[in-house]
BAMI-552261 format. One record per residue (C-alpha): residue number from 1; y, x, z. Coordinates in steps of 0.001 Angstrom, whole numbers, plus 500000, padded with zeros to 6 digits. Layout:
<rec><resi>NUM</resi><py>Y</py><px>X</px><pz>Z</pz></rec>
...
***
This chain:
<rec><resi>1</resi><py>500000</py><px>500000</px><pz>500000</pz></rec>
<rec><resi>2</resi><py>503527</py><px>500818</px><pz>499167</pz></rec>
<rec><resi>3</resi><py>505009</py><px>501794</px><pz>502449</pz></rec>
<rec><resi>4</resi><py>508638</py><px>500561</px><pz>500715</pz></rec>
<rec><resi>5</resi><py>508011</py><px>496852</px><pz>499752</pz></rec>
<rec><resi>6</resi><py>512072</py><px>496331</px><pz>499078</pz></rec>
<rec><resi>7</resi><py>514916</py><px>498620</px><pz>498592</pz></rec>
<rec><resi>8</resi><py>518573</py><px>497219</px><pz>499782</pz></rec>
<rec><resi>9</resi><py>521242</py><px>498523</px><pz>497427</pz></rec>
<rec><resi>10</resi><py>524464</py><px>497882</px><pz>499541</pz></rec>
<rec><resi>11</resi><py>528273</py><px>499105</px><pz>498448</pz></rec>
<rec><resi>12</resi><py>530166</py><px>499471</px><pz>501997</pz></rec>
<rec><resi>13</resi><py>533320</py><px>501175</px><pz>502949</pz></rec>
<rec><resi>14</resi><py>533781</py><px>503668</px><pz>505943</pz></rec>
<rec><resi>15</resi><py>529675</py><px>504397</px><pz>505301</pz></rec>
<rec><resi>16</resi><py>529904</py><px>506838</px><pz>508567</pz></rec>
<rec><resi>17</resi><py>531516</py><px>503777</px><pz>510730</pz></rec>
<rec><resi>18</resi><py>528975</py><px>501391</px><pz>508786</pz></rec>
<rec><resi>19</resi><py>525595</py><px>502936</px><pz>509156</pz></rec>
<rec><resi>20</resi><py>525237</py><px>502357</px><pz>513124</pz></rec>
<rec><resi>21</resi><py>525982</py><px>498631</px><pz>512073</pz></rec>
<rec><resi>22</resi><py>523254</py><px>498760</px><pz>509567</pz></rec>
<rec><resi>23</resi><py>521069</py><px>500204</px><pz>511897</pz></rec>
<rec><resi>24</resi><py>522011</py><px>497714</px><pz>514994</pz></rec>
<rec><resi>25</resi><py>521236</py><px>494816</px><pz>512317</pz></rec>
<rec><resi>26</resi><py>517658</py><px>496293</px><pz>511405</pz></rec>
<rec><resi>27</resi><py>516832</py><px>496830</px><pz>514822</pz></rec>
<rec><resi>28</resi><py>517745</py><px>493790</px><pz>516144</pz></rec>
<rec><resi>29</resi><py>515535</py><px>492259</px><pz>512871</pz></rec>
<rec><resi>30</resi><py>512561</py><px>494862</px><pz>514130</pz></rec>
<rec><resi>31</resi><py>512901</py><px>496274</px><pz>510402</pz></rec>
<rec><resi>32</resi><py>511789</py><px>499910</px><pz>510185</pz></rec>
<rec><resi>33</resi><py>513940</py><px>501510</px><pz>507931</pz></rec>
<rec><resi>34</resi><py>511187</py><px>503626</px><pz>505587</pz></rec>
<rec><resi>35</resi><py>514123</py><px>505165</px><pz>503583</pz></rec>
<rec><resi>36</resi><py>518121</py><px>505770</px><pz>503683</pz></rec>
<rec><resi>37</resi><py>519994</py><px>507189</px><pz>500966</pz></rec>
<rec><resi>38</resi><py>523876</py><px>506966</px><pz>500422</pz></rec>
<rec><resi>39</resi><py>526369</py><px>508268</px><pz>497874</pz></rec>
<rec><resi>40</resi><py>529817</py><px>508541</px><pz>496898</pz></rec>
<rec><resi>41</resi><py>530578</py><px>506046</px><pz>494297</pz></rec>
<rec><resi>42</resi><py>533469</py><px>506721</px><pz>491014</pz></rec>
<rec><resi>43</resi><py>535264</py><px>504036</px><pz>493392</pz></rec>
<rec><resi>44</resi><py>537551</py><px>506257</px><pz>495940</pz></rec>
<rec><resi>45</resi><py>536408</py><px>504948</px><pz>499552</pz></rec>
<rec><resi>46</resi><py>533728</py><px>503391</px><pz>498551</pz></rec>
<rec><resi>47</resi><py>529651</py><px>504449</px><pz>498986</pz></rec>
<rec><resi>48</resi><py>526299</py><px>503204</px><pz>498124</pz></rec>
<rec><resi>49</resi><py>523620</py><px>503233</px><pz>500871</pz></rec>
<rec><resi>50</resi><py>520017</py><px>502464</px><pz>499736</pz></rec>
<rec><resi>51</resi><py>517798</py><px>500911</px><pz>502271</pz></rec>
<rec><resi>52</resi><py>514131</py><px>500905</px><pz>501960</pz></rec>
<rec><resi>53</resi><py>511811</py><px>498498</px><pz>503679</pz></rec>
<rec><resi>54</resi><py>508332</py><px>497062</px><pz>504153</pz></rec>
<rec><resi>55</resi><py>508705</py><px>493295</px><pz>505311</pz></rec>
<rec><resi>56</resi><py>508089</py><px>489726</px><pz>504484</pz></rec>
<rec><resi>57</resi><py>510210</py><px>488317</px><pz>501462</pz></rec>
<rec><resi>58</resi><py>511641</py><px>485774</px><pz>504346</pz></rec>
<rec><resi>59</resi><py>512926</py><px>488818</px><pz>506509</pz></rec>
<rec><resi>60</resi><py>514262</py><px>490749</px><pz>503618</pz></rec>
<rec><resi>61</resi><py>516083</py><px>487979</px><pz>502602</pz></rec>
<rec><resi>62</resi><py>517493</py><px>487483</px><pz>506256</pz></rec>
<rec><resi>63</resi><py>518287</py><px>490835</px><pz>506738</pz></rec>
<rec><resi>64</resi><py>520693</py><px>491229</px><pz>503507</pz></rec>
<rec><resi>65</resi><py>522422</py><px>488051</px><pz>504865</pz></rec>
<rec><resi>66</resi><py>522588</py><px>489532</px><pz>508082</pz></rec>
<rec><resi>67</resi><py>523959</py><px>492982</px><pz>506353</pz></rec>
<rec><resi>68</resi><py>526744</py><px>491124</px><pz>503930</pz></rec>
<rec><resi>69</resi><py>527954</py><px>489287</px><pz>507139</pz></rec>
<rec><resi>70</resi><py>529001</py><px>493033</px><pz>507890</pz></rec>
<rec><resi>71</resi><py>533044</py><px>493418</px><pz>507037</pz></rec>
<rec><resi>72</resi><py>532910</py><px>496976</px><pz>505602</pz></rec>
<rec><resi>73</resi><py>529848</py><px>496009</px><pz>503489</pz></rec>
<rec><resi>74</resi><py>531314</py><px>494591</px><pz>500297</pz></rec>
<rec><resi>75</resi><py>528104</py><px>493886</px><pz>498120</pz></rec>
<rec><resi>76</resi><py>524268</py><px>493567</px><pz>499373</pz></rec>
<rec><resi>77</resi><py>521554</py><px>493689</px><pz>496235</pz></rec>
<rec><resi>78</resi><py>518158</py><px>492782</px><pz>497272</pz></rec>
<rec><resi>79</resi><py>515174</py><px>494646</px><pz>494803</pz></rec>
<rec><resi>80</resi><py>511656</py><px>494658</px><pz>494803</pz></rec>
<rec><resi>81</resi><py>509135</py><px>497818</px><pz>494703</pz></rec>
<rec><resi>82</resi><py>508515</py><px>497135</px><pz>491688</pz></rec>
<rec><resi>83</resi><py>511617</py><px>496287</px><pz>490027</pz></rec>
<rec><resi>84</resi><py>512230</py><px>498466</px><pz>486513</pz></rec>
<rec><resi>85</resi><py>515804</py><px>499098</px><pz>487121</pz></rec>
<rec><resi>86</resi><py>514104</py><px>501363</px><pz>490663</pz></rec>
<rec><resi>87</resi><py>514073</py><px>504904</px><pz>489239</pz></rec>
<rec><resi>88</resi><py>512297</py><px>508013</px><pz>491397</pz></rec>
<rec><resi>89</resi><py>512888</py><px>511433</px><pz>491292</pz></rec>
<rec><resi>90</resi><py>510122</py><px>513482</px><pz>493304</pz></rec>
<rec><resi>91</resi><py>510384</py><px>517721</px><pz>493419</pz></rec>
<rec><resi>92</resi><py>506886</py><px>518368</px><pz>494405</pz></rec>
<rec><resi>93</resi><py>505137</py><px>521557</px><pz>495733</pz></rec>
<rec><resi>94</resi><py>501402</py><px>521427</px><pz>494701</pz></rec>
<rec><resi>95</resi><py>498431</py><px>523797</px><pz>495895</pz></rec>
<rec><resi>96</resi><py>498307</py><px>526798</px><pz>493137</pz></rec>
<rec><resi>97</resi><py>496978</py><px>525985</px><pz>489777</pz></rec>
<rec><resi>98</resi><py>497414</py><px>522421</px><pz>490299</pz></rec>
<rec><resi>99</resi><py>498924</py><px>520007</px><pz>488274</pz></rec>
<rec><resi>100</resi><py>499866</py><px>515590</px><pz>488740</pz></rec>
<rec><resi>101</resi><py>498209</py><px>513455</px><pz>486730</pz></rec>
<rec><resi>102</resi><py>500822</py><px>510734</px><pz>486521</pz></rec>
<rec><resi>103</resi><py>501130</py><px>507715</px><pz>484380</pz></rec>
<rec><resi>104</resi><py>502443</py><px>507900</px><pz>481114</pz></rec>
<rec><resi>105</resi><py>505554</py><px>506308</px><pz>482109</pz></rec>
<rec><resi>106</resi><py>506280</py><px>509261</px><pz>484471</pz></rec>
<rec><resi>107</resi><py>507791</py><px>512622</px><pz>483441</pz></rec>
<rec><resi>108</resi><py>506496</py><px>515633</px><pz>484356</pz></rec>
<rec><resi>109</resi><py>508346</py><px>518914</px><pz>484496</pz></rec>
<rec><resi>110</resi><py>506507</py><px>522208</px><pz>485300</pz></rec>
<rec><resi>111</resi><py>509487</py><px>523501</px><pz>487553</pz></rec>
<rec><resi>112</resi><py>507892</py><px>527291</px><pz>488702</pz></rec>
<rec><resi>113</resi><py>504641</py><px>528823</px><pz>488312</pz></rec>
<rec><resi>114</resi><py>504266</py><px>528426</px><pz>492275</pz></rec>
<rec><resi>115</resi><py>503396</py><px>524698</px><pz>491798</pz></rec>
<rec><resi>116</resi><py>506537</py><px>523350</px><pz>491808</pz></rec>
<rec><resi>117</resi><py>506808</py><px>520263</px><pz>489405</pz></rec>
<rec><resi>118</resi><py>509888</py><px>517418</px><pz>489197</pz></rec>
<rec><resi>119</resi><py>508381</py><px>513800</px><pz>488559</pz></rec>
<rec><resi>120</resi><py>510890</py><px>511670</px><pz>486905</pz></rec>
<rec><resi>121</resi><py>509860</py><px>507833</px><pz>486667</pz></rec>
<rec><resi>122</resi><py>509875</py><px>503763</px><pz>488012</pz></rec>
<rec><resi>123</resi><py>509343</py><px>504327</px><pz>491431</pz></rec>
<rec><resi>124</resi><py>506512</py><px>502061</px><pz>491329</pz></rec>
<rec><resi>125</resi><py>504776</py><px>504901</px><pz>488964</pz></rec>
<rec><resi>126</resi><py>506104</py><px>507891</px><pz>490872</pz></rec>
<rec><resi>127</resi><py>504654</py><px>506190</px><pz>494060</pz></rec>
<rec><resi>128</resi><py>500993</py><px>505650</px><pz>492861</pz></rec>
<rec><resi>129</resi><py>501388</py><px>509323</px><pz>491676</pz></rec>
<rec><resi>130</resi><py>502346</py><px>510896</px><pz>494806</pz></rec>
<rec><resi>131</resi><py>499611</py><px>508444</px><pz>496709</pz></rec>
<rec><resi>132</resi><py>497051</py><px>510376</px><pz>494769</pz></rec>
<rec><resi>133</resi><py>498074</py><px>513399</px><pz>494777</pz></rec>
<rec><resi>134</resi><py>497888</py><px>512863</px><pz>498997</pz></rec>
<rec><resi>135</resi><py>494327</py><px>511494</px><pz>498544</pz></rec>
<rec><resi>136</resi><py>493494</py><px>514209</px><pz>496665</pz></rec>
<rec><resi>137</resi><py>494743</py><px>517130</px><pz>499205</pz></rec>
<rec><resi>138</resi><py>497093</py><px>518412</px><pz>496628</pz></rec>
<rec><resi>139</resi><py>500706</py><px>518019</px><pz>497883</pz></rec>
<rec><resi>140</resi><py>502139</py><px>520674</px><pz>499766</pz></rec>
<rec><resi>141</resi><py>505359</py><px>519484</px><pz>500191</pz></rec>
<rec><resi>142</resi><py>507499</py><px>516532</px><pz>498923</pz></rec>
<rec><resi>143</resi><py>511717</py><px>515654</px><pz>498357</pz></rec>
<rec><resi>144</resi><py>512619</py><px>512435</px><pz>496459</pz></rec>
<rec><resi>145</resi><py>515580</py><px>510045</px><pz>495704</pz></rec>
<rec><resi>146</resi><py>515766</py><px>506833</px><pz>494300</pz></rec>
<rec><resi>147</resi><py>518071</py><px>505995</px><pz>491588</pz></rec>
<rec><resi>148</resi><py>519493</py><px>502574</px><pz>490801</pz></rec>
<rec><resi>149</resi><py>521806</py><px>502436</px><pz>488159</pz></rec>
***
């Protein structure tokens, strides 16, 4: 199972004064926050925060009403796992000699002959990918972002 179920796409303002409200919110929801990623956006003052999440469609749906209720968030998008716009990036370290057997829909990019490789895909693809390369005893080591555009 996909330990992200639903990924929050939220545009606040003040993200340092906003992310202990985000976090009061989930808590108070008993959602365990799997994943948090923010950025700047072209808009001065403004971020995005990412939220990933593994709970009932009821509770997701609560908590982004709970989370636009905040005043410094300005826009809460609610997405699936699965959703295509959901991109991955995942720089991997692999045991020596090894290399991911992805999906088609997933790029792979040999980044150093040390195992290093950079999988580039729908994060429902990149997922499955780096679940089997854990089953198999291959991953060393693991960074990723999500992208939505």
């Amino acid at each position: 199972m996909n330990p992200i179920q639903w990924v929050m796409r939220l545009e606040v303002v003040d993200r340092s004064g906003v992310l202990a409200r985000i976090s009061a919110v989930c808590a108070y929801w008993a959602v365990s926050l799997r994943l948090i990623q923010n950025s700047d956006a072209a808009v001065e003052g403004i971020s995005t925060v990412l939220l990933g999440f593994a709970v009932p469609e009821s509770r997701a749906v609560l908590l982004r009403r709970h989370l636009r209720r905040l005043g410094m968030v300005r826009a809460a998008e609610l997405l699936r796992h699965d959703d295509p716009r959901l991109r991955e990036v995942a720089s991997v370290r692999l045991t020596t000699g090894a290399h991911p057997r992805c999906a088609p829909k997933v790029q792979v990019t040999a980044l150093d002959a040390a195992g290093g490789h950079l999988l580039i895909g729908p994060m429902q693809a990149v997922e499955d990918c780096l679940g089997e390369l854990r089953r198999s005893g291959l991953l060393q080591s693991l960074s990723r972002a999500l992208i939505v555009p």
